[in-house]
Structures are given as structure tokens and as C-alpha cells.
C-alpha positions as CSV (number, residue, x, y, z in Angstrom):
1,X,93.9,-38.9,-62.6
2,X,96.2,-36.6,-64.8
3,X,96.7,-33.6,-62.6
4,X,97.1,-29.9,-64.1
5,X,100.5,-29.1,-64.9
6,X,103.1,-26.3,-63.2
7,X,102.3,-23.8,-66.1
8,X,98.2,-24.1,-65.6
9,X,99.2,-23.2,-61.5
10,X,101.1,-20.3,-62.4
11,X,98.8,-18.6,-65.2
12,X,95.9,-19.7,-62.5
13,X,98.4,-17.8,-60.0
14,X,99.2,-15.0,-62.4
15,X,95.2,-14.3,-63.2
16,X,93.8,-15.1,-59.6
17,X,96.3,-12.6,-58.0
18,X,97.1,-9.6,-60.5
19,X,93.7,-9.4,-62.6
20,X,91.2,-8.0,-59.8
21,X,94.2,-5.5,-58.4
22,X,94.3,-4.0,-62.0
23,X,90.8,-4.1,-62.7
24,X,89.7,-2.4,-59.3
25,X,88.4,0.9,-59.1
26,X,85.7,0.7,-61.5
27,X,82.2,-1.1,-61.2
28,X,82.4,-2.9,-64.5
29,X,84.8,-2.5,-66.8
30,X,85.2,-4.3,-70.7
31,X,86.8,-6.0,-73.5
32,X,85.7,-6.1,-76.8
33,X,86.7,-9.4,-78.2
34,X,86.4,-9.2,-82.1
35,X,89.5,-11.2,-82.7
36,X,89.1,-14.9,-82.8
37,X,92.8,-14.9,-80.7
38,X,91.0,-12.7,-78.5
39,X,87.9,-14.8,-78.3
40,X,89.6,-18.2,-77.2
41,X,92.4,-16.4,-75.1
42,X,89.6,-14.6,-73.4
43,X,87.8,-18.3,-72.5
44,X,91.4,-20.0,-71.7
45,X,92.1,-17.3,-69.2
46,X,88.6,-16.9,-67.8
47,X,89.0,-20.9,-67.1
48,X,92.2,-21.3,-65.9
49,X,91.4,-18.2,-63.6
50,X,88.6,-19.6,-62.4
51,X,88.7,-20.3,-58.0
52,X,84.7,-21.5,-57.9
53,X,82.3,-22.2,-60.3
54,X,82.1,-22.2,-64.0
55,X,78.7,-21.8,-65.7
56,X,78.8,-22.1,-69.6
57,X,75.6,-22.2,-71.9
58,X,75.8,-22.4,-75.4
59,X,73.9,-23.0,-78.2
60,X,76.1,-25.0,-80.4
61,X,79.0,-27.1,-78.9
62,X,81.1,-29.4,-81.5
63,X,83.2,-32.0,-82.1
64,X,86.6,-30.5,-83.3
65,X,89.9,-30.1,-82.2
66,X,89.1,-26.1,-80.8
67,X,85.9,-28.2,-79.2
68,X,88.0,-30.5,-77.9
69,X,90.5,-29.0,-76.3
70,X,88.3,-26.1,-74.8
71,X,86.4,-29.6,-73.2
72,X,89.7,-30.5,-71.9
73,X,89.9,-27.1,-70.2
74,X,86.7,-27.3,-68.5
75,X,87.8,-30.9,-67.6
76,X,91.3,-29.8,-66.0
77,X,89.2,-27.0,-63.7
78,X,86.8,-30.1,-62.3
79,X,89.4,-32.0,-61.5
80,X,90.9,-28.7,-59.4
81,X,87.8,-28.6,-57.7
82,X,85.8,-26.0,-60.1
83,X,82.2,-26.9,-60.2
84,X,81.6,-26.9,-63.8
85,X,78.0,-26.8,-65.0
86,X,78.0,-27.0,-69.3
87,X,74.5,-26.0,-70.9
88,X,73.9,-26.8,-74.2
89,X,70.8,-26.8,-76.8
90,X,69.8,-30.3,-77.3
91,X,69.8,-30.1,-81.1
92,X,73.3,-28.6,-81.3
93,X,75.2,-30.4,-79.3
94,X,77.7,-32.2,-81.1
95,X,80.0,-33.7,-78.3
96,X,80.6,-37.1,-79.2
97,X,78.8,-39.0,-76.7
98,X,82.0,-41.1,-74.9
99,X,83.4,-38.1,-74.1
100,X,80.4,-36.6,-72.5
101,X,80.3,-39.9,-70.2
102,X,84.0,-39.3,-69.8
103,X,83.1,-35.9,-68.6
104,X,80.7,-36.7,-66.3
105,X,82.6,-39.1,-64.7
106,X,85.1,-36.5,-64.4
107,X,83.0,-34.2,-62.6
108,X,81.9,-31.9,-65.0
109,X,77.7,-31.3,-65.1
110,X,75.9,-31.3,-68.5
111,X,72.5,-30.5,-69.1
112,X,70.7,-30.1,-72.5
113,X,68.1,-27.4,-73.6
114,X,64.8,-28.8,-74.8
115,X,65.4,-32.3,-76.0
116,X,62.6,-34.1,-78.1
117,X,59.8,-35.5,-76.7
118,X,56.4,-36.4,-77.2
119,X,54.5,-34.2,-74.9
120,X,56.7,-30.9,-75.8
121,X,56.2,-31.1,-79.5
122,X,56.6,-26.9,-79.3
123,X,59.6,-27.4,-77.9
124,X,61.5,-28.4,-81.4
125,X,60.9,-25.0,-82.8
126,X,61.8,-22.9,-79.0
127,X,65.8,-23.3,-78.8
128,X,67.9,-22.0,-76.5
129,X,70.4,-19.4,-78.3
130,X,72.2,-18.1,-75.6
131,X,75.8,-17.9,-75.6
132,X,77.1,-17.3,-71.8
133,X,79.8,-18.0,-70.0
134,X,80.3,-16.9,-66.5
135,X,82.8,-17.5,-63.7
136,X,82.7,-17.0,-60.2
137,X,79.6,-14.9,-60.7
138,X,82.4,-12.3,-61.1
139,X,83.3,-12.2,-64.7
140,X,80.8,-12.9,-67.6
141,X,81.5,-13.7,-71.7
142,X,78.5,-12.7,-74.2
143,X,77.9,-12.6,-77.8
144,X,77.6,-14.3,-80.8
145,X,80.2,-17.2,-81.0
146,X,79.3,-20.6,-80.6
147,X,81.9,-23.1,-79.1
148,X,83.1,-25.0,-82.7
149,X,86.4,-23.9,-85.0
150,X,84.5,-22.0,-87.2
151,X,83.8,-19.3,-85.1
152,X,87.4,-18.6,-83.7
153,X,89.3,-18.9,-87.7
154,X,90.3,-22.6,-87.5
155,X,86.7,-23.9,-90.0
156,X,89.0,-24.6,-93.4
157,X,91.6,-26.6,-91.6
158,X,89.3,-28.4,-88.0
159,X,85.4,-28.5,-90.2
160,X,86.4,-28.1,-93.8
161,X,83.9,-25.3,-93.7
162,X,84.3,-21.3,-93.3
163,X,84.9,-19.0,-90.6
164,X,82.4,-17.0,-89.0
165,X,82.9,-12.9,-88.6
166,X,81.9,-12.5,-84.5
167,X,82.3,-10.3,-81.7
168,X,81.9,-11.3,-77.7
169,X,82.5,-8.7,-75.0
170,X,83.3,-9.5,-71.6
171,X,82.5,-7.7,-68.5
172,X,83.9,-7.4,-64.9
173,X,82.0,-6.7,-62.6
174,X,77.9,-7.1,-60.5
175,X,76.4,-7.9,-63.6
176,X,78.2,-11.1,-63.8
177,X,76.3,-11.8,-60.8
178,X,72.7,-11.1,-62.8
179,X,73.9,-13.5,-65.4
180,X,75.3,-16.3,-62.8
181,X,71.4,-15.9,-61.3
182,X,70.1,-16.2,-65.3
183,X,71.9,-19.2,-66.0
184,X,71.3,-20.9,-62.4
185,X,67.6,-20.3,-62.9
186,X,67.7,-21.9,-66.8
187,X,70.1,-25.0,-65.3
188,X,67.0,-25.9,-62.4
189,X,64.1,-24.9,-64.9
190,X,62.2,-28.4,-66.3
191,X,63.1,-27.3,-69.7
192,X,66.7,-28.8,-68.8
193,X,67.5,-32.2,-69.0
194,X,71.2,-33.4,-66.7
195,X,72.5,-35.6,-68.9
196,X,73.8,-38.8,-67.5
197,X,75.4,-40.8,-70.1
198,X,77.5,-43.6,-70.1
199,X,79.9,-45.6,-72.4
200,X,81.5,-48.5,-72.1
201,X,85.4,-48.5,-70.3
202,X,87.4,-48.5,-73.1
203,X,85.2,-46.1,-75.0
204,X,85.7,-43.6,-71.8
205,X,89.4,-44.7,-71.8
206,X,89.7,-43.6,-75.0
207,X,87.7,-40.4,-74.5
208,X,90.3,-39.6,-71.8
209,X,93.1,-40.4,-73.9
210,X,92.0,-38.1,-76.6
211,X,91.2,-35.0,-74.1
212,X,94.7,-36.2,-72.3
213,X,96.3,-35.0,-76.0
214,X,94.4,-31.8,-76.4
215,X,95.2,-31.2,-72.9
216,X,99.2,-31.4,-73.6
217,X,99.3,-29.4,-76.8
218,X,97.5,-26.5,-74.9
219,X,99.9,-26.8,-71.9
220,X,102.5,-26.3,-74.5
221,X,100.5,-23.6,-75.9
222,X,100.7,-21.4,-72.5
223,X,104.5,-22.1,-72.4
224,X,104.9,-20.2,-75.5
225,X,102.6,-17.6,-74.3
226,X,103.9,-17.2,-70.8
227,X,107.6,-16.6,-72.9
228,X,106.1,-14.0,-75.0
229,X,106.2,-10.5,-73.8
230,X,103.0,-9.6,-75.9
231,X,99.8,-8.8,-74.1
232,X,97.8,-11.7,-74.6
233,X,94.5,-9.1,-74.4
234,X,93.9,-5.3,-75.0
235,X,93.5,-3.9,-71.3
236,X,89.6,-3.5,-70.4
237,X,88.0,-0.3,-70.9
238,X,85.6,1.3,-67.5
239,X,82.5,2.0,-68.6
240,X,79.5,3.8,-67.1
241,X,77.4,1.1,-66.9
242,X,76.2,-2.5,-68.6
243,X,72.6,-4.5,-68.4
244,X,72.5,-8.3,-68.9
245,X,69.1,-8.3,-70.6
246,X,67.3,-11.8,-71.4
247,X,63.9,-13.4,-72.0
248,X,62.3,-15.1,-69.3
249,X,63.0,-18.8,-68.5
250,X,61.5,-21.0,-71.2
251,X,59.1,-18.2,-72.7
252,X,58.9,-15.3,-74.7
253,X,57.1,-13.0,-72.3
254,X,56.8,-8.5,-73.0
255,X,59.6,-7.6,-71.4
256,X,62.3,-9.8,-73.4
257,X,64.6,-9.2,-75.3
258,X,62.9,-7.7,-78.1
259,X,61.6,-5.2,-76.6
260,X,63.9,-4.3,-74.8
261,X,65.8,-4.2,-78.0
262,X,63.3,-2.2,-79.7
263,X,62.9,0.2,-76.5
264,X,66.8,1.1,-77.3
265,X,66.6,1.3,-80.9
266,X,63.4,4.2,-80.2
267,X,65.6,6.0,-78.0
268,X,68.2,6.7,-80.5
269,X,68.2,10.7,-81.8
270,X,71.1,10.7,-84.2
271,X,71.8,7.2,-85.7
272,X,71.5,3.6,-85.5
273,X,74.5,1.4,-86.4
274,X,73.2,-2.6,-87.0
275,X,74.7,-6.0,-87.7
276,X,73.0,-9.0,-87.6
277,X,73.6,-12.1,-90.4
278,X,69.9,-12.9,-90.5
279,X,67.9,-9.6,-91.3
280,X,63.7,-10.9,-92.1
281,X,61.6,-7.8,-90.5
282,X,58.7,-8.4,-88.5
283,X,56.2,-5.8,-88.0
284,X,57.4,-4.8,-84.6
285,X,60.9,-4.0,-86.3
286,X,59.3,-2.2,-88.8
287,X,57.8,-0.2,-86.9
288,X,60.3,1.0,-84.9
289,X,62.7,1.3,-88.2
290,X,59.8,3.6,-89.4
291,X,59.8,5.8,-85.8
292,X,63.6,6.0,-86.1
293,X,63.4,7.7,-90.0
294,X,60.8,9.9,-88.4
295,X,63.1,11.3,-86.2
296,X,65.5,11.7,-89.0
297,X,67.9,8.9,-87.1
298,X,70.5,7.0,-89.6
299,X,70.2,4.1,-89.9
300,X,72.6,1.6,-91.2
301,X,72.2,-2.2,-91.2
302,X,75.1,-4.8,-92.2
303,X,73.8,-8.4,-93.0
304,X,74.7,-11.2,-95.2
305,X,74.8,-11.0,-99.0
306,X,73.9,-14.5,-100.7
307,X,77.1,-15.4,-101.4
308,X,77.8,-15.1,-97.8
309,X,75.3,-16.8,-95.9
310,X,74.8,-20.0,-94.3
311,X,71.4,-19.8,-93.9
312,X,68.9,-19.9,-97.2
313,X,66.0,-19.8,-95.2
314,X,66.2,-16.2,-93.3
315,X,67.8,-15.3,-96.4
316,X,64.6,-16.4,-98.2
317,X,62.7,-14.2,-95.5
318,X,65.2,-11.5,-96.1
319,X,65.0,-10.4,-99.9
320,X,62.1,-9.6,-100.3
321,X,62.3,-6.7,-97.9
322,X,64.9,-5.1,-99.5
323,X,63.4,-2.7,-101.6
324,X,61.0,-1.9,-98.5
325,X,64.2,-1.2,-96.3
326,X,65.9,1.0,-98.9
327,X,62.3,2.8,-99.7
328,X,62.2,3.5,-96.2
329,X,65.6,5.2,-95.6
330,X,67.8,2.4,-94.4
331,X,71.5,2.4,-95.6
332,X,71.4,-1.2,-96.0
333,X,74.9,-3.5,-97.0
334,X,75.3,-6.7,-97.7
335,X,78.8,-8.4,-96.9
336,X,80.0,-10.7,-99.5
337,X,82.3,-12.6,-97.3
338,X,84.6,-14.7,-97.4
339,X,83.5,-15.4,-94.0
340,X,79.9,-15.3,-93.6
341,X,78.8,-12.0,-90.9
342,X,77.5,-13.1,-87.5
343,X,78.0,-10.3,-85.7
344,X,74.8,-9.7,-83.7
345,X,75.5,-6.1,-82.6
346,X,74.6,-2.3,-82.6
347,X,75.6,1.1,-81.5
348,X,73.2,4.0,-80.7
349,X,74.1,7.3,-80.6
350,X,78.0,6.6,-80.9
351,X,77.3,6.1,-77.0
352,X,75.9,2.9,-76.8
353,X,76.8,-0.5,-77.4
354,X,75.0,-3.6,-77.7
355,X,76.4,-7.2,-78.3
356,X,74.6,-10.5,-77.7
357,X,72.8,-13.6,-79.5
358,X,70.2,-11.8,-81.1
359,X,69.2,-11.8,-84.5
360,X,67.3,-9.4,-86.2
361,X,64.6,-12.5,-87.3
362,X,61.2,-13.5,-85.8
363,X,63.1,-16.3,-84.3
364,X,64.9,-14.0,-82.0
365,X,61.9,-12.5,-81.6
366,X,59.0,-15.2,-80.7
367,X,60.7,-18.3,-80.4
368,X,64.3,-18.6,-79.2
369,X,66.0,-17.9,-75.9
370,X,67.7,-14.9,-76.3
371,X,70.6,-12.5,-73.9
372,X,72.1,-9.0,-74.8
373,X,74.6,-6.6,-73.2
374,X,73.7,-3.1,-73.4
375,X,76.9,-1.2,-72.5
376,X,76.8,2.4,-71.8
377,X,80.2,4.2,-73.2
378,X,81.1,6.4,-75.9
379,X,84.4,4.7,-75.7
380,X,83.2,1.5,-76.5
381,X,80.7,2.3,-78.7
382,X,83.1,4.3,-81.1
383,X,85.5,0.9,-80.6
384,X,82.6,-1.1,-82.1
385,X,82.0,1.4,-84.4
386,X,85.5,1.2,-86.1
387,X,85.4,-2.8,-86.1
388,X,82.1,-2.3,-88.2
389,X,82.4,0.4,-90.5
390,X,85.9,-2.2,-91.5
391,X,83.7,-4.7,-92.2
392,X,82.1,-2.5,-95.1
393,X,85.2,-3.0,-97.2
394,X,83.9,-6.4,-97.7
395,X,80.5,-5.7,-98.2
396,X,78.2,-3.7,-101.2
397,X,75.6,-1.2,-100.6
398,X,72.2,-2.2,-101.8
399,X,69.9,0.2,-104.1
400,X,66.9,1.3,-104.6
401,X,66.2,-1.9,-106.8
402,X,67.1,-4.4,-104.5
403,X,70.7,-4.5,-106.1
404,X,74.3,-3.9,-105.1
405,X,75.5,-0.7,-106.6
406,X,77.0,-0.8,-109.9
407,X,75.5,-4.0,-110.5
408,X,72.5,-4.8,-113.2
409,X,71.9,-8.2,-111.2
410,X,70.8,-8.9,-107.8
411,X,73.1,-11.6,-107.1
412,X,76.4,-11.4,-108.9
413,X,78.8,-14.4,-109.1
414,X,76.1,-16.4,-107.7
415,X,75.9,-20.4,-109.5
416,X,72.3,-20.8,-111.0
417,X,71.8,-23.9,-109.2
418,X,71.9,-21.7,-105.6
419,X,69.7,-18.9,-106.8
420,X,67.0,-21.5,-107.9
421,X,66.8,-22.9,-104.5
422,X,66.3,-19.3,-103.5
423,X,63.6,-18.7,-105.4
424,X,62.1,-22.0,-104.6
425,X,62.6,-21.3,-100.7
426,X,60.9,-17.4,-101.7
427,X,57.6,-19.6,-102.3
428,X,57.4,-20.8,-98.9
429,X,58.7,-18.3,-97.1
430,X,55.1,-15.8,-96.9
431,X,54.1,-19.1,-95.0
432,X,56.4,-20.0,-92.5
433,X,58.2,-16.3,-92.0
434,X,57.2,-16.2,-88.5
435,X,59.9,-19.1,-88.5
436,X,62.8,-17.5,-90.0
């Protein structure tokens, strides 16, 4: 059994020992994490730091080298004794299947979210979108990356695909606890499945060989950043308070996340700040856009242009409430990439943030599992603030017409061939948008 090495002991030592002396004196205090250095130093740290228990649920996990080596992470903490329970949504997760045996026989718990079968047909449509990762019920990781390259700026050279624009935010402090007692709850609830998978010897051999590589160039990794004097993260900010709010276990039930959501968005007097990379209104949301013009709140909303999506079917749902949004007094942008947007996030007031896995889409809404952090600080909020009005340098406003500005097409530099399946997608969508 390979053991952990001399510099995973002393960054363990290093985080175990100094964190919770510099972090005392406040009941929860935060990071923004909207680098993708931030994001993935954020998780290394959280995991070699961990003394108990960690609890990660996600709702895509891949098959890359970033996947890979974050596996081998979770691994090394098993074999130190960490109980390690990984949560994943059975249609998303990508983890070749000799290293999940290798895994398991390694220690480390996996369970999948809602996998097919016959007599839970309604379950192919209800996923788990969570993304949560929480450790020793004392520190917790939220928002809107997945656990693949694309979402931390290695897609082009791990996937051959894009990167994804994110944020997380991670918090210190008792509502790590709440979110421990979420994700405990999900893990015993019937709609998890513990896996229990197996592979031959030498498919497990090599399994362990592979991780055994990612495991050494990560080691190395820390060596280099233990002989840096740069601060691997920004120091946390205190705040005045945080809520972990989620839907209830394996339902959509009043008093989810949408409403709660919308319950925040009504109590904004001055201006709502909004990005979210699937944008298809549903009559609750409209709604409550319509109370906040009323009140004469701004409202801005960020999501992705055409060129910057990944998604053509929200994007189907999306355009044809343009010219409604606009009408209605939204200052609505479009980012045109060249990563696509999915940032799920807002800020109210300039005093409120709120960062999680929600979209603004009627699958957020009615069908997926959902979790958001509210965080109560002007500090914060005006952090998030800056990080999204940057993001508008890469982005157009939309008009009146349904347009970018300055433009006498909808979609410029958009090939024929994409906007036809667009249109084509449009004729469904009135159908199925309680889908999208």
C-alpha cells in the first residue's frame, strides 16, 4: 500500500495546526474562489487538511487527468484513515469503472444519484445537481464547478473541449455542519445507490498504477508550492452571516430552493445583479422580475450568448424571452465567450451574495436537486460584484429587438448550420419548456 509522502504530512501539519488559529474569532468567515487556481488549491488543501471525514457530492465527475488526480487525493486521505464518502449523479459519472473498484477497495465509499431503473422511470428526468464538498463538518465548498478539467482551465489540453467561467465559495464555520447533515441525509436516502463494483486484478492493478502516477506528479506539485513564498489563497473575509439552503431529499417541495431564491430576489430595494448560463423564465420568475421593476430595483442578468453556450436546449427555451425581458426593464447581456458562462450567482443590494448550483431554468426549479449559499456581507458582495461586472467585457448588451447592440442580426458570426438547429430546437421547445 503506497503510503502518503513527507510533503502531504507537512502541508496536512501546516493546515491542521495554523488554519483554525488564523481563522478564529469569527463565526464563518469566506473565500471567493473565481480562479480556477483557486478552485483546485482550495479542494487540494481542504483534502490534505482533512483529520475525519470527507463528504463530496457532485454532479459530474470525469475521467481526465484533473479527475484523476483529484481521485488520487481522495484515495491518499482513505488510506490515512479519512472516511471518504463520494456522491455522484448516476448519469454523469464518468469514472472509469476499474478505478472505482480500485477505489472501493481502497476504502473510499461511492454512491450514485438516481440510477435507471424500471420502477423509477421519473427518476431519469430528477438529477442531483449539487456540487458540495464538506470536511470534518467544519469547512464546506459550494458553487457551480463540476469535478472535470474544463471547469478549472485545463478543457483544450485534458477534454479537447473549452473552459467553463465558475465561481465556488467556501465557508468556515457551523454551517458546514448544516451541509455535513444535508449530504449525510442524501448518502442514507433510497434514492442512492453504494456502488460496489469490481474488476478483475490486473484491471485494479492497473487502476492503481495510474492513480500511483497522478499521485506523484501532485506530490511534486506541493514541493514547488511549499518553496514558493506566494499565498497559495486570498486570506478569508468574516462575514455576518451564511445559509446553506437546499431542496428537500429527493423532491421538490415549497420551501426549496426556488423559493427561497425568489424570497431573496423580492427583498431587494435597489438592484439585482444575476448570472446564470441557462436563463428560460418560468412564470414564478417572471413574476418576481415583474415585482422587482415595480419597485424600481435594477436589474441586470449575464447569461450565455449562442456562440457561448453548451447547451442548445435552454438556449432554445431562452430566446424567445428576450424581447419580454428587455420590454420589462431587464439590462440583459449575453457573454460571447470564449469560455462558455456558468456562473450560477447573484448579489442583492451590494450586501448580499449568493453562489450555488442553481440555474435560472425550470429544471432548477421543478426537477433537479438543487443547494445555495446566501452570504450576508457588503464586502463580499461588492467582491462578487467586481468579478461580474469584468465579465461584461466579454459580453454584448441585448436590445429592444432581441439583438446585441450595434448589430442588425441576432446572432453574429454564428455558422448557418448552428442557427438552423436552433430554430429547429425553437419548435419543440413551447412543448417541453418545463424541461429546459
Amino acid at each position: 500500500m503506497r503510503r502518503p509522502t513527507h510533503l502531504c504530512r507537512l502541508v496536512l501539519l501546516v493546515l491542521v495546526l495554523c488554519l483554525p488559529a488564523r481563522l478564529a474569532g469569527a463565526a464563518e468567515q469566506v473565500r471567493l474562489l473565481e480562479s480556477e487556481r483557486e478552485a483546485a488549491v482550495a479542494r487540494a488543501e481542504m483534502v490534505l487538511g482533512a483529520r475525519q471525514e470527507i463528504l463530496a457530492a457532485y454532479f459530474i465527475i470525469g475521467k481526465d487527468p484533473f479527475t484523476l488526480t483529484a481521485l488520487a487525493l481522495l484515495r491518499d486521505a482513505a488510506r490515512r484513515g479519512v472516511r471518504v464518502k463520494l456522491l455522484v449523479d448516476d448519469q454523469w459519472n464518468k469514472i472509469p469503472k476499474a478505478v472505482e473498484a480500485h477505489l472501493i477497495q481502497e476504502g473510499v465509499e461511492i454512491g450514485t444519484y438516481h440510477p435507471f431503473q424500471i420502477g423509477n422511470l421519473h427518476w431519469t428526468w430528477r438529477r442531483m445537481h449539487d456540487k458540495l464538498f464538506v470536511v470534518d463538518g467544519e469547512v464546506l465548498l459550494a458553487g457551480g464547478r463540476n469535478i472535470e478539467s474544463a471547469y478549472f482551465g485545463l478543457g483544450p489540453t485534458q477534454s479537447g473541449r473549452r473552459n467553463y467561467l465558475d465561481c465556488d465559495v467556501q465557508v468556515r464555520g457551523a454551517v458546514a455542519a448544516e451541509a455535513r447533515t444535508y449530504f449525510l441525509s442524501l448518502w442514507a436516502s433510497h434514492h442512492v445507490e453504494k456502488q460496489r463494483t469490481r474488476r478483475g486484478p490486473a484491471a485494479e492493478t492497473r487502476a492503481a498504477q495510474l492513480l500511483d502516477g497522478f499521485q506523484d506528479w501532485i506530490d511534486a506539485r506541493i514541493g514547488q508550492e511549499l518553496a514558493s513564498s506566494a499565498p497559495l489563497l486570498a486570506e478569508p473575509i468574516p462575514v455576518e452571516g451564511v445559509r446553506f439552503i437546499h431542496d428537500a431529499v429527493g423532491h421538490k417541495r415549497s420551501g426549496g430552493v426556488a423559493r427561497e431564491l425568489f424570497l431573496l430576489m423580492d427583498a431587494a430595494r435597489e438592484s439585482l445583479i444575476i448570472e446564470s448560463p441557462y436563463l428560460v423564465p418560468s412564470d414564478a420568475l417572471r413574476e418576481v422580475l415583474r415585482r422587482a421593476q415595480a419597485r424600481g430595483v435594477h436589474v441586470r442578468i449575464l447569461t450565455n450568448s449562442l456562440s457561448a453556450t453548451d447547451n442548445l436546449w435552454p438556449q432554445a427555451g431562452y430566446v424567445g424571452h428576450k424581447k419580454w425581458l428587455v420590454a420589462t426593464g431587464v439590462e440583459l447581456w449575453e457573454y460571447r465567450g470564449p469560455e462558455c458562462l456558468h456562473t450560477k450567482a447573484a448579489v442583492i443590494d451590494g450586501k448580499q451574495a449568493v453562489i450555488g448550483s442553481y440555474n435560472l431554468d425550470t429544471l432548477s426549479e421543478r426537477l433537479n436537486s438543487e443547494i445555495v449559499l446566501a452570504i450576508d456581507s457588503p464586502a463580499v458582495a461588492e467582491r462578487l460584484r467586481r468579478s461580474m461586472d469584468t465579465h461584461l467585457e466579454r459580453a454584448w448588451r441585448i436590445d429592444a429587438r432581441g439583438y446585441p447592440e450595434g448589430f442588425d442580426e441576432p446572432y453574429p458570426g454564428i455558422t448557418g448550420w448552428k442557427r438552423f438547429k436552433l430554430r429547429l430546437l425553437r419548435l419543440l421547445a413551447p412543448f417541453i419548456e418545463g424541461m429546459l
